[in-house]
C-alpha positions as CSV (number, residue, x, y, z in Angstrom):
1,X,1.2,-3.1,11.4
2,X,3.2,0.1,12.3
3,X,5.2,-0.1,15.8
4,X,5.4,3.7,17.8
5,X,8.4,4.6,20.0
6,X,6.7,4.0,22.9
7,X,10.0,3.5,24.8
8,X,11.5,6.8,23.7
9,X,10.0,9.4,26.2
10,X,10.1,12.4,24.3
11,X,8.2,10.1,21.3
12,X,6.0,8.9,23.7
13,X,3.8,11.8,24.4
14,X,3.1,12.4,20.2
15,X,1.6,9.3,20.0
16,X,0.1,7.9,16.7
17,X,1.4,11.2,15.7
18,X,5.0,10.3,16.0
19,X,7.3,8.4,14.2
20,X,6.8,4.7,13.7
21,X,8.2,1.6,11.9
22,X,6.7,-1.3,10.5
23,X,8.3,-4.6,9.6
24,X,8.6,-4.0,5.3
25,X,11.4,-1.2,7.2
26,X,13.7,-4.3,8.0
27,X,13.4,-5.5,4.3
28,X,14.3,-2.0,2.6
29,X,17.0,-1.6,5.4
30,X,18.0,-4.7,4.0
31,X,17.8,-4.0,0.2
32,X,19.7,-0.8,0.9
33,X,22.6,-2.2,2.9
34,X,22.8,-5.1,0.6
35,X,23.1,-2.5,-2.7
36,X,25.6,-1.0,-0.6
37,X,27.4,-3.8,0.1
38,X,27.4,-4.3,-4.0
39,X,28.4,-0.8,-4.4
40,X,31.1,-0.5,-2.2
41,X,32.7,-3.8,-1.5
42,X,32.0,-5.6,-5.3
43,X,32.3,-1.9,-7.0
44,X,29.4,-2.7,-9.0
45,X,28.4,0.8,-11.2
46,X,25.3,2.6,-9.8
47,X,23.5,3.2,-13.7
48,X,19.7,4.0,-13.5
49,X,17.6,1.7,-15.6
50,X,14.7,4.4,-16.2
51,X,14.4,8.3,-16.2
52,X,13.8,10.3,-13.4
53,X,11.1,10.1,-11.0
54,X,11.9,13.1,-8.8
55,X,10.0,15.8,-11.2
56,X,6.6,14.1,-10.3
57,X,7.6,13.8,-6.7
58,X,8.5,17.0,-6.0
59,X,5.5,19.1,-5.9
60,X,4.1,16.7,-3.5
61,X,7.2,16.7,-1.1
62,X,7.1,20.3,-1.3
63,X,3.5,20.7,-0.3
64,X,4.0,18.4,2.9
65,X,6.9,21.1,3.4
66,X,5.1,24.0,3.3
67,X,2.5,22.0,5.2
68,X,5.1,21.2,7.9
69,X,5.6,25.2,7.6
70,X,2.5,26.6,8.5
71,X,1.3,23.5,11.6
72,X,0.7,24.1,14.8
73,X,3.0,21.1,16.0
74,X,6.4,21.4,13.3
75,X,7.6,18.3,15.2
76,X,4.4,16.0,14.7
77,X,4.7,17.4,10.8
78,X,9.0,16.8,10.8
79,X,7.4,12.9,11.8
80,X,5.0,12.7,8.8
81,X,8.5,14.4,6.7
82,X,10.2,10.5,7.9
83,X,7.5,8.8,5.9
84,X,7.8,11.0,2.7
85,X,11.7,10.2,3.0
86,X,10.7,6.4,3.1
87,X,9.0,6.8,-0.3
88,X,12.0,8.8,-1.6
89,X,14.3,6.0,-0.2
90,X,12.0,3.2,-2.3
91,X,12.2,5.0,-5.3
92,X,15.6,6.1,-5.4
93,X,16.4,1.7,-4.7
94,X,13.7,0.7,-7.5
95,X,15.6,3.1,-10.6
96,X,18.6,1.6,-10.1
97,X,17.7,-1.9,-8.7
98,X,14.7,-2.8,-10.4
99,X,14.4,-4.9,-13.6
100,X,12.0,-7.2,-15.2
101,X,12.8,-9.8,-12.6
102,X,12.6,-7.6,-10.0
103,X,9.3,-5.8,-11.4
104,X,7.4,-9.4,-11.5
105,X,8.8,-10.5,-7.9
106,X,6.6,-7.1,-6.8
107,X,3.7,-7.9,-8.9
108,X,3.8,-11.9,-7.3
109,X,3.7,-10.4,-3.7
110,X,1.2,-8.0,-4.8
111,X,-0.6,-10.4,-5.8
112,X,0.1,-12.7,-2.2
113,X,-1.6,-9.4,-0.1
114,X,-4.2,-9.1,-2.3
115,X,-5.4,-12.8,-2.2
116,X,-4.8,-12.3,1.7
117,X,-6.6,-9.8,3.0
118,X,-9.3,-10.6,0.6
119,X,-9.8,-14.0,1.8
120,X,-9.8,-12.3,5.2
121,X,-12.6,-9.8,4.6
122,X,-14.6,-13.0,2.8
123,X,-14.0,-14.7,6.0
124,X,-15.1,-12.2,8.3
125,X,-18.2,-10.8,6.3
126,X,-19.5,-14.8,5.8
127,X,-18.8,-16.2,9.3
128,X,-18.0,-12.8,11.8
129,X,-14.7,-14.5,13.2
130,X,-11.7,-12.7,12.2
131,X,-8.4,-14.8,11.0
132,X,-5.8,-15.6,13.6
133,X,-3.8,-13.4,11.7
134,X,-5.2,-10.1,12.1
135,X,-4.8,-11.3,16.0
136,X,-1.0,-12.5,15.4
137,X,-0.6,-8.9,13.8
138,X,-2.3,-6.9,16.5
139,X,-4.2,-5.2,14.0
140,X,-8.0,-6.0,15.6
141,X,-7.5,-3.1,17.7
142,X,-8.9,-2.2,21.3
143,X,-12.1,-2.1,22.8
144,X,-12.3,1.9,21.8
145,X,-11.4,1.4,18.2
146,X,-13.8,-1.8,17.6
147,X,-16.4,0.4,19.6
148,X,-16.0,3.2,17.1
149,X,-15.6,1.1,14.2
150,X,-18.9,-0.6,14.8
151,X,-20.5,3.4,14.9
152,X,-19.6,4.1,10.9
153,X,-21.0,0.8,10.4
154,X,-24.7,-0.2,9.3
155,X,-26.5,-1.8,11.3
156,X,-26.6,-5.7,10.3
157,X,-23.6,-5.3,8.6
158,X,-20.6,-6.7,8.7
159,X,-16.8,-5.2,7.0
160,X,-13.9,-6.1,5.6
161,X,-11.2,-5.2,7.0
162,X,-8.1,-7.5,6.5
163,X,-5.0,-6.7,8.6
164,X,-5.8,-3.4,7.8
165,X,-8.3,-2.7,11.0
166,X,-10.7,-0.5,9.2
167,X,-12.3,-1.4,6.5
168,X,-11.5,2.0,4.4
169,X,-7.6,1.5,5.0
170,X,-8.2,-1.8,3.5
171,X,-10.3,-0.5,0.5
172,X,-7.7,2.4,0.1
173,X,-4.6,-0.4,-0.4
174,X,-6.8,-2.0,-2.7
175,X,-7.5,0.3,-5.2
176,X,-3.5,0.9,-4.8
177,X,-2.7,-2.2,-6.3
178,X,-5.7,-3.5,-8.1
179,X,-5.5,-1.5,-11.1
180,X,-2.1,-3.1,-12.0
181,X,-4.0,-6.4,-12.5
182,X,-6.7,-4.8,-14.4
183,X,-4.1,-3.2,-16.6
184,X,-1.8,-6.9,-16.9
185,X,-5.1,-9.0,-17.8
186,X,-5.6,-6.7,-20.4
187,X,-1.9,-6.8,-21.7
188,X,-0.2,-8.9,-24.1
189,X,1.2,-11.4,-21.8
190,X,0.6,-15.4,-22.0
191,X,-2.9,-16.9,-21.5
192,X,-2.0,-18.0,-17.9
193,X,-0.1,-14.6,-16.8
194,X,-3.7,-12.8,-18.1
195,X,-5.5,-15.0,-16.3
196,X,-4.0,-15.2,-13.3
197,X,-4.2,-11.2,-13.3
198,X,-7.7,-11.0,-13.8
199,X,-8.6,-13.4,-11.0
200,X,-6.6,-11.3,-8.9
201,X,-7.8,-7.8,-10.4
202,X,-11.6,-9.6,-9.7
203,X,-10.7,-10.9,-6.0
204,X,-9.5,-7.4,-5.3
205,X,-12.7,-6.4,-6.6
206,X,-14.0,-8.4,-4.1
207,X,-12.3,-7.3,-1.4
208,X,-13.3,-3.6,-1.9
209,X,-16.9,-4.7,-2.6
210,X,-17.2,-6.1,0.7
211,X,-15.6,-3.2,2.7
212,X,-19.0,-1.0,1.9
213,X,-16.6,2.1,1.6
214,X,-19.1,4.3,-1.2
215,X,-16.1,6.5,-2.0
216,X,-13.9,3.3,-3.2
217,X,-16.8,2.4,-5.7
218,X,-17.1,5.0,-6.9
219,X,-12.9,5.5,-7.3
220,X,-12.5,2.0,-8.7
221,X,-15.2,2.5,-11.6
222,X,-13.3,5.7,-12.5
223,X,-10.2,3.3,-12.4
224,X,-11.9,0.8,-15.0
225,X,-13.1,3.7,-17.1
226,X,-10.2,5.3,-17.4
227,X,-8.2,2.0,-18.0
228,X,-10.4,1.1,-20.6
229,X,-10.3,4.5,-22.3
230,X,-6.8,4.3,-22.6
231,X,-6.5,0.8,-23.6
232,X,-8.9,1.7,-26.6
233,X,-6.4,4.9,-27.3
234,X,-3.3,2.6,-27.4
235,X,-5.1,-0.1,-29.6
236,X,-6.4,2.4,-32.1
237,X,-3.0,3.8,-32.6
């Protein structure tokens, strides 16, 4: 759920073009002032624990620049510039903070979201209620939005949607994170870590099944061919 500066007047008038924050913004405020904290106070050494992830970042931060270049509104394209620096910030945090115990604490609550929303898109497409949740959230949007919403669906139909409010946002995150479960049933891990990941990999599965988004299908059969391409690669070599 992303919060606007409504308060702020001269935010105001962008609207869901301006700058926003979300709650997962308190926890990586958190992580970085607690690193700090570790930095500065118990003068613990900042050493990265993997290469270099700014070479594959930087043609896409310098496309949204030139993007931000040539808009017609440089300050509604400065706002989308905050977000890029959020996903600089996170992986700046994860090459020095992240190890294996780390890494499998983000897999678990992967895992938490995926088993979520799916169960929330189940829920909605067998029964038409919508979980509290999405309520508690304030993600079931307003009478314009459900109005539209109900236009880019068929007829007799209903889709899920999760917390997301749209049922292609929801698909989207999903094919995000379901290919890491694909790839960890497949891995040589114990017989209840595999399993685990494949019931996740199939409930996410699930989950984009049911949100009737064509374009995810197709994306997520391209995602198991490719995995399995590569896993025959590995294993032949």
């Amino acid at each position: 759920r992303n919060y606007f500066f409504e308060s702020v007047a001269i935010l105001r008038e962008s609207g869901s073009y301006g700058p926003y924050w979300n709650p997962s913004d308190i926890f990586l405020a958190a992580l970085l002032a607690l690193w700090a904290y570790e930095r500065v106070a118990r003068k613990r050494a900042a050493l990265p624990l993997g290469p270099a992830v700014w070479p594959w970042l930087a043609p896409f931060v310098a496309a949204c620049l030139l993007s931000v270049l040539g808009a017609r509104r440089v300050d509604w394209g400065a706002f989308e510039m905050l977000r890029v620096a959020r996903i600089v910030l996170i992986l700046w945090y994860v090459r020095f903070n992240v190890r294996a115990a780390e890494w499998w604490a983000c897999v678990a609550g992967f895992a938490v979201a995926v088993l979520i929303q799916a169960t929330m898109g189940v829920t909605y497409v067998a029964t038409g209620t919508r979980p509290g949740l999405a309520a508690i959230l304030g993600t079931e949007g307003g009478e314009e939005f459900r109005a539209l919403l109900e236009g880019v669906t068929p007829e007799g139909y209903r889709r899920a949607e999760g917390t997301f409010g749209h049922p292609n946002v929801m698909a989207l995150y999903l094919l995000l994170v379901g290919p890491l479960f694909l790839a960890l049933a497949a891995a040589p891990l114990g017989r209840r870590a595999r399993a685990a990941c494949a019931i996740t990999a199939l409930v996410a599965l699930t989950g984009i099944a049911l949100t009737l988004s064509r374009t995810s299908w197709t994306l997520v059969l391209v995602q198991g061919v490719a995995l399995f391409l590569a896993t025959v690669i590995v294993t032949l070599n």
